[in-house]
MIDOSE-1310 file (N, C-alpha, C; in nm, 2 decimals, decimal comma, always signed):
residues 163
xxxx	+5,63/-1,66/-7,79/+5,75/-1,63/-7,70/+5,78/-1,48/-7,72; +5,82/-1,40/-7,62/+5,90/-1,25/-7,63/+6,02/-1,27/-7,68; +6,11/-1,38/-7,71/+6,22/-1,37/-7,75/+6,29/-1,46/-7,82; +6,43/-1,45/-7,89/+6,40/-1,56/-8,03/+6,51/-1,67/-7,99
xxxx	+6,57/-1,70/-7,87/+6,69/-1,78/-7,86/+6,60/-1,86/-7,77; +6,53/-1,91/-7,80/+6,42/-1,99/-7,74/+6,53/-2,15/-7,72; +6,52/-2,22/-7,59/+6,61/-2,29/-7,56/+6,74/-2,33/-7,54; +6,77/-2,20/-7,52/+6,93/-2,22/-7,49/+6,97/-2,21/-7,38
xxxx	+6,85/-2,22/-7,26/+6,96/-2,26/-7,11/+6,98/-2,38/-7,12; +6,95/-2,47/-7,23/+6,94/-2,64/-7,21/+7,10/-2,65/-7,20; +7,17/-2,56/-7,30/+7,33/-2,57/-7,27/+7,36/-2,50/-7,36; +7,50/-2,49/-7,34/+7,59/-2,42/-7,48/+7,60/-2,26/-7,38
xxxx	+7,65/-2,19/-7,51/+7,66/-2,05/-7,40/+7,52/-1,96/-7,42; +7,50/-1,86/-7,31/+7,35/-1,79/-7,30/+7,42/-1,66/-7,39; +7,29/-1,62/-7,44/+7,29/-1,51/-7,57/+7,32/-1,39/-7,47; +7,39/-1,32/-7,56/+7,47/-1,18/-7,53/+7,28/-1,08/-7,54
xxxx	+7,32/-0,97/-7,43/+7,20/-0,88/-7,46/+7,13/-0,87/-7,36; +7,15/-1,01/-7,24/+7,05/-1,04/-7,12/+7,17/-1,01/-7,07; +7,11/-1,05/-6,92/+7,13/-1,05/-6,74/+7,15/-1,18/-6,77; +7,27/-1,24/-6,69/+7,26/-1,39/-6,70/+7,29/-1,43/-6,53
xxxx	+7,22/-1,55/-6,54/+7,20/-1,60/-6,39/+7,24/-1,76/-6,36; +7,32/-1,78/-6,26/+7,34/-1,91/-6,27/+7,38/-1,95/-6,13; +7,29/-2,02/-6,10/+7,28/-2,04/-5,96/+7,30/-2,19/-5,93; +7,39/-2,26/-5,83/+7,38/-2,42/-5,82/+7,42/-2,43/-5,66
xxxx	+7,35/-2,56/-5,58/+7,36/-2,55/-5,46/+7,33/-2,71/-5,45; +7,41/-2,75/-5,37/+7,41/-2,94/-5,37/+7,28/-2,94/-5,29; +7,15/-3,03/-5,30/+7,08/-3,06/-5,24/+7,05/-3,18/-5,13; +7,16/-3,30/-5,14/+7,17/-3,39/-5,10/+7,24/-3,53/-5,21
xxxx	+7,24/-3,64/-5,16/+7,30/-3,76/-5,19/+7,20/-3,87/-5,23; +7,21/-3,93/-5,35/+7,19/-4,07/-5,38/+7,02/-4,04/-5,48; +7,00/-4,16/-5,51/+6,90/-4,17/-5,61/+6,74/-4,16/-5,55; +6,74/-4,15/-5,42/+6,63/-4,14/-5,36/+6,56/-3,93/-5,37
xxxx	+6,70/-3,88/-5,30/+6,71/-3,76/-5,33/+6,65/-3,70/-5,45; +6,75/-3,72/-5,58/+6,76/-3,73/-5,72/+6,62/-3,75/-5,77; +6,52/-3,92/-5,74/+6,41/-3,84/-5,82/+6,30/-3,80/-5,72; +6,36/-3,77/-5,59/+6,22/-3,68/-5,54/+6,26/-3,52/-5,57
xxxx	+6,35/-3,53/-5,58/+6,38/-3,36/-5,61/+6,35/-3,38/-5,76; +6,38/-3,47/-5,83/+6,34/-3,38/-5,99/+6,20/-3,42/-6,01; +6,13/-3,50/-5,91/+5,97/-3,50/-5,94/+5,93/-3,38/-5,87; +5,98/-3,31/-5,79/+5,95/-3,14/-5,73/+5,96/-3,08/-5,84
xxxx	+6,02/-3,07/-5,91/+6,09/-2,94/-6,04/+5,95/-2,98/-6,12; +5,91/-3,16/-6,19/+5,87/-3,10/-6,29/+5,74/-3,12/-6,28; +5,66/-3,13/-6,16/+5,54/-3,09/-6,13/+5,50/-2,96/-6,05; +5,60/-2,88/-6,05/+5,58/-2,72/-6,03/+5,58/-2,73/-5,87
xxxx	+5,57/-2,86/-5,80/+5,54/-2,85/-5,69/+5,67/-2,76/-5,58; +5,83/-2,79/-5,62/+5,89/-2,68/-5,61/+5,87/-2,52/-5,62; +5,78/-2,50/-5,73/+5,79/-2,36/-5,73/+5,68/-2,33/-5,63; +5,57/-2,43/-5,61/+5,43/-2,41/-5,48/+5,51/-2,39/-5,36
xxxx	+5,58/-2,50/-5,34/+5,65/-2,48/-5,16/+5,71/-2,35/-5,14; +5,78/-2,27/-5,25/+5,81/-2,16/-5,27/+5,76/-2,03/-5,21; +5,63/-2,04/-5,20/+5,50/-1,96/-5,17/+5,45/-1,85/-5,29; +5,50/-1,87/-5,41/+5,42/-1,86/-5,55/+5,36/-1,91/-5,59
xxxx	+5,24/-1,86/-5,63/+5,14/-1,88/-5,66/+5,15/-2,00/-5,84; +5,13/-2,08/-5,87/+5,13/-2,18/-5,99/+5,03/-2,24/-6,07; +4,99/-2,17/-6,18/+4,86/-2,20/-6,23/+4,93/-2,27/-6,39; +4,91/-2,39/-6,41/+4,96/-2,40/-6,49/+4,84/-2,54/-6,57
xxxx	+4,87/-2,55/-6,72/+4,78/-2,59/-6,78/+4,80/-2,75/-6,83; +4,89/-2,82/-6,70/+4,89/-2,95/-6,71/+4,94/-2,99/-6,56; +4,95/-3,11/-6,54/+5,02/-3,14/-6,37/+5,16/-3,15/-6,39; +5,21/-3,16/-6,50/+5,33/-3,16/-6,51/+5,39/-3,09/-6,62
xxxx	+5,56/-3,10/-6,62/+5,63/-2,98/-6,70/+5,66/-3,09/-6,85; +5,60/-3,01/-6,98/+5,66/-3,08/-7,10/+5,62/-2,98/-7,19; +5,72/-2,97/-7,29/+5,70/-2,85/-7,35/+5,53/-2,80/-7,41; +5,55/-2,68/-7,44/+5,40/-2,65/-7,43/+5,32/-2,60/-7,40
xxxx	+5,36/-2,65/-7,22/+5,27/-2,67/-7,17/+5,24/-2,54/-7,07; +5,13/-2,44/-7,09/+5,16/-2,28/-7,04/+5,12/-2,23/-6,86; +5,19/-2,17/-6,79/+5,16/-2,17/-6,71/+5,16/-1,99/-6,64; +5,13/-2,00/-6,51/+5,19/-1,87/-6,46/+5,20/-1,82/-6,37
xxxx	+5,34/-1,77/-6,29/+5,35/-1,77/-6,18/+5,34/-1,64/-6,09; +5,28/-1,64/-5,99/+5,27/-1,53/-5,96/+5,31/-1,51/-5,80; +5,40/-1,38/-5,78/+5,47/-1,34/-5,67/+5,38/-1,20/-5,63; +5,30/-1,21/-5,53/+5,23/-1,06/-5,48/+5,15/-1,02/-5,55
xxxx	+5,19/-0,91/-5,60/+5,11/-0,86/-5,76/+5,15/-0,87/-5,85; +5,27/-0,94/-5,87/+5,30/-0,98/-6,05/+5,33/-1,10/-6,08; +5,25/-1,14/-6,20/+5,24/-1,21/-6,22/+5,30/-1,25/-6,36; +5,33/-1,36/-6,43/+5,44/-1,36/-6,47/+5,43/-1,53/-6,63
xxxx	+5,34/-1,48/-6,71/+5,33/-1,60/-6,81/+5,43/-1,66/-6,86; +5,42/-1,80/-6,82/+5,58/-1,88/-6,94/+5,51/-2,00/-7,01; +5,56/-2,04/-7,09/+5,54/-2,18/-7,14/+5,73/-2,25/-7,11; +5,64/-2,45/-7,13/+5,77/-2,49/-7,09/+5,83/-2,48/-7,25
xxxx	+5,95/-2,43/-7,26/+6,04/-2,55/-7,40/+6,08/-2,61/-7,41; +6,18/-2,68/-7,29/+6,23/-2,80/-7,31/+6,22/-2,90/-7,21; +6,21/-3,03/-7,20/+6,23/-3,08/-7,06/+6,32/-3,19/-7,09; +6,42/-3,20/-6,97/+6,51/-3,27/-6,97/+6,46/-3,41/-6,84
xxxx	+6,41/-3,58/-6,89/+6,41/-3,66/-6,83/+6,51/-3,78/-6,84; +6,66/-3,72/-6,80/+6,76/-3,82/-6,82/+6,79/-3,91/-6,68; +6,86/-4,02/-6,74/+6,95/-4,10/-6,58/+6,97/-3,98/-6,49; +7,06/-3,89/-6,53/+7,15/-3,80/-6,43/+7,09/-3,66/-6,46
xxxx	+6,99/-3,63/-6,50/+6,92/-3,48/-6,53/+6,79/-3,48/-6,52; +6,71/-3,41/-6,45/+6,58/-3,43/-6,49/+6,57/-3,23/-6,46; +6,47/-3,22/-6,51/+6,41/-3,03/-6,53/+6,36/-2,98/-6,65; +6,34/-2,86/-6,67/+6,27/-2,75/-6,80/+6,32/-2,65/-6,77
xxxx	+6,31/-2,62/-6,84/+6,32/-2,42/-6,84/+6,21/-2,40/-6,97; +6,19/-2,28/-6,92/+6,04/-2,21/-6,94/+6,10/-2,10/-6,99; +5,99/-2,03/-7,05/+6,02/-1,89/-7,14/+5,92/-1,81/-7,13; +5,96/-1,69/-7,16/+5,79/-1,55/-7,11/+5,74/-1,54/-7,22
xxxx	+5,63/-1,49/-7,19/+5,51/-1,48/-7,28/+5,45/-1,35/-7,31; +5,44/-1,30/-7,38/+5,35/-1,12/-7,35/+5,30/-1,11/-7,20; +5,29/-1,04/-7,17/+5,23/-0,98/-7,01/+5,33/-1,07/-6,93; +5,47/-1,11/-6,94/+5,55/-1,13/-6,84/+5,65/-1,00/-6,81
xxxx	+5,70/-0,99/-6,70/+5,77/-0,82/-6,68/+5,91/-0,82/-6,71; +5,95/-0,97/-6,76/+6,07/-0,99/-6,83/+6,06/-1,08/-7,01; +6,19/-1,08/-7,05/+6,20/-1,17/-7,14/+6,32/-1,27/-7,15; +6,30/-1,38/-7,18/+6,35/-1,41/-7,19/+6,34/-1,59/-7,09
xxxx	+6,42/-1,67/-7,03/+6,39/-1,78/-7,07/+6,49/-1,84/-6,89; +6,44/-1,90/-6,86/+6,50/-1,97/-6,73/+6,46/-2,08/-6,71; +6,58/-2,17/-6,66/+6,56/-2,33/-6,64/+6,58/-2,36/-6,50; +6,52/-2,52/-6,46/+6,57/-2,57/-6,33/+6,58/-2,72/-6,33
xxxx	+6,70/-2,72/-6,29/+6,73/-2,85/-6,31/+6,84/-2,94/-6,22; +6,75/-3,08/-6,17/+6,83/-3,18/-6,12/+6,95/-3,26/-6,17; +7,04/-3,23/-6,10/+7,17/-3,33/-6,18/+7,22/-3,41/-6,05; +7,23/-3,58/-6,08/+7,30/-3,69/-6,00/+7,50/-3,68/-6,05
xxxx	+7,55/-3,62/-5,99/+7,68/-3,64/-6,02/+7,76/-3,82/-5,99; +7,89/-3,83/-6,09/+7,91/-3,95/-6,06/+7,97/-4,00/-5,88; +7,98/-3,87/-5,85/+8,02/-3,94/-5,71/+7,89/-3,97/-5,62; +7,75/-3,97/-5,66/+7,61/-3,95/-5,63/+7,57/-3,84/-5,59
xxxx	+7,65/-3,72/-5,55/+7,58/-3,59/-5,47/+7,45/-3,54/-5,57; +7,39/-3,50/-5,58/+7,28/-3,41/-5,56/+7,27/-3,33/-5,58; +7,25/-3,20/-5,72/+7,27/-3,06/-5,71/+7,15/-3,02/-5,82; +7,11/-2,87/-5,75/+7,02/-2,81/-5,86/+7,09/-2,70/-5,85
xxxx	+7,00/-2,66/-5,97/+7,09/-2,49/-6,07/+6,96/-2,51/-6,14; +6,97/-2,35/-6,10/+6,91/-2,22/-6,23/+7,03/-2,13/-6,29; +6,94/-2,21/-6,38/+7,03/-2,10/-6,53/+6,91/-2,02/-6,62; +6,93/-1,89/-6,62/+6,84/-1,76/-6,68/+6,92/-1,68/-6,74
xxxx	+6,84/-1,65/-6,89/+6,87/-1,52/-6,88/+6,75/-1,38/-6,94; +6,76/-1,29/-6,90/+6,64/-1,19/-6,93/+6,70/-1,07/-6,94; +6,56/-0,98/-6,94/+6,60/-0,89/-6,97/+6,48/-0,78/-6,94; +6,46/-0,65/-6,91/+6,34/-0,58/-6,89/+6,24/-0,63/-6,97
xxxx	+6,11/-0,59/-7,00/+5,97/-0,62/-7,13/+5,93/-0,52/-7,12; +5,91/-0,43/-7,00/+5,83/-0,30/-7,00/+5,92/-0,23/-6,89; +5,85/-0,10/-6,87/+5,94/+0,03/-6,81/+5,94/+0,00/-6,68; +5,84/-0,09/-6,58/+5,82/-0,11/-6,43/+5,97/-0,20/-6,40
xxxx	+5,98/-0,30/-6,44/+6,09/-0,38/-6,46/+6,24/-0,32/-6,49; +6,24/-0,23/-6,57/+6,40/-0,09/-6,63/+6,38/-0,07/-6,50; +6,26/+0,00/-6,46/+6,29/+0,08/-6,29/+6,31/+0,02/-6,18; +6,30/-0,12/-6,18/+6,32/-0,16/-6,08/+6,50/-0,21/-6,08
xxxx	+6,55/-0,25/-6,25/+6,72/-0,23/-6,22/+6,77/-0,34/-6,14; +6,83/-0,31/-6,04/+6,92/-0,38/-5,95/+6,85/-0,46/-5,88; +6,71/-0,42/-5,82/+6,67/-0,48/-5,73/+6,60/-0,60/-5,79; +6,58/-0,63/-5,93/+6,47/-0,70/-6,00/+6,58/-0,84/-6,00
xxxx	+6,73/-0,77/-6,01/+6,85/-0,88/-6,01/+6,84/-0,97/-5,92; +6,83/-0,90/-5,79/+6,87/-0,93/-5,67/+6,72/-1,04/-5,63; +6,59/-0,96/-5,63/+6,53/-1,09/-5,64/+6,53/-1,15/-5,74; +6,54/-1,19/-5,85/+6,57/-1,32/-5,92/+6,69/-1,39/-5,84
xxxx	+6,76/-1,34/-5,79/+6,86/-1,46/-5,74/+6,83/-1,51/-5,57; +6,73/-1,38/-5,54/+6,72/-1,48/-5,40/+6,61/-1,53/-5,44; +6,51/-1,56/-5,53/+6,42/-1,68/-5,59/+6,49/-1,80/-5,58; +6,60/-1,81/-5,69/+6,70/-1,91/-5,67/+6,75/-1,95/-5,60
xxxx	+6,79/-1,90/-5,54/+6,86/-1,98/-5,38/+6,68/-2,00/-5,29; +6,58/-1,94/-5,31/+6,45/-2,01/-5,21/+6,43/-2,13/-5,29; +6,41/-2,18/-5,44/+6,37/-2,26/-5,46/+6,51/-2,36/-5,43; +6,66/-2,35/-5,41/+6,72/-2,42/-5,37/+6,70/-2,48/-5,25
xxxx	+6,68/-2,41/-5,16/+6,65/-2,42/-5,00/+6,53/-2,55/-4,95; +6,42/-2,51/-5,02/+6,31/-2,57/-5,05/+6,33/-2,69/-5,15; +6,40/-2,70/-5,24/+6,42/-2,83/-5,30/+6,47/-2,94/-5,21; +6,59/-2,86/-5,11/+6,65/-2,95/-5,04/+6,61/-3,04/-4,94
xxxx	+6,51/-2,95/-4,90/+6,33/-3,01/-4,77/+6,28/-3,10/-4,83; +6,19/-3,08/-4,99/+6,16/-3,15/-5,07/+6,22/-3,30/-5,09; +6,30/-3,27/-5,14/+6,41/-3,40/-5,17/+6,44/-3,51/-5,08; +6,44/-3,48/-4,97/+6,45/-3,56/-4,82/+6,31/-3,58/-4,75
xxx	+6,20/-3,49/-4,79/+6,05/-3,61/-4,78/+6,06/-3,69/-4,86; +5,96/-3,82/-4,85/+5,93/-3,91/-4,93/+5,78/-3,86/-4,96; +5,78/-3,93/-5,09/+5,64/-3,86/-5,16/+5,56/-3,94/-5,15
């Protein structure tokens, strides 16, 4: 890993030093929703409908297990650390690896609230790795959050096919 707070989007507060990101958007209602959308998250198949590219070194998300994602020309190594398969949570967050253009560690994750709604959230946080990334600054912000809101968008399509 590039960085040493390895698993702390699972909860608690995100380490001081990063960009922190925390994105949540209801994707729909009831348990049908719930595990087609968190069987999207943890077969990467969300991050494919995306139109990123997903090479990863199992069909599904469990720690370990290394992947990499790639947007145009950058491309982007993580392994997963954690995965969450509960009643009311299902996701991972993943962490960078040397030759990622960040550091640091980002999650995605399905939660059934008690009134049944339906929501996903990304929670990140990073930080530059190399100088391409410092230079890109603001704009490197700005897409990471409209990532998060595409894979929201796209979860919510997801979620409402049947698989």
């Amino acid at each position: 890993m590039t960085y040493s707070e390895v698993g702390r989007t699972r909860g608690g507060p995100l380490p001081d030093g990063y960009r922190h990101l925390r994105y949540r958007t209801r994707i729909g209602t009831g348990p049908r929703v719930f595990a087609a959308a968190g069987e999207a998250v943890l077969t990467f198949r969300m991050h494919r409908a995306t139109g990123a590219g997903v090479r990863a070194g199992a069909r599904r998300a469990e720690p370990g297990v290394r992947l990499t994602i790639g947007l145009g020309p950058v491309t982007a190594p993580c392994e997963v650390v954690w995965v969450a398969q509960e009643e009311r949570k299902i996701g991972f967050g993943y962490g960078t690896l040397p030759g990622h253009p960040a550091r640091g560690e980002e999650a995605f994750v399905v939660e059934r609230d008690t009134r049944d709604r339906v929501w996903f959230t990304v929670t990140a946080f990073s930080r530059p790795a190399g100088t391409l990334m410092r230079l890109a600054g603001p704009v490197a912000v700005l897409f990471q959050q409209l990532y998060a809101r595409r894979c929201g968008q796209v979860l919510r399509r997801l979620g409402t096919v049947s698989r």
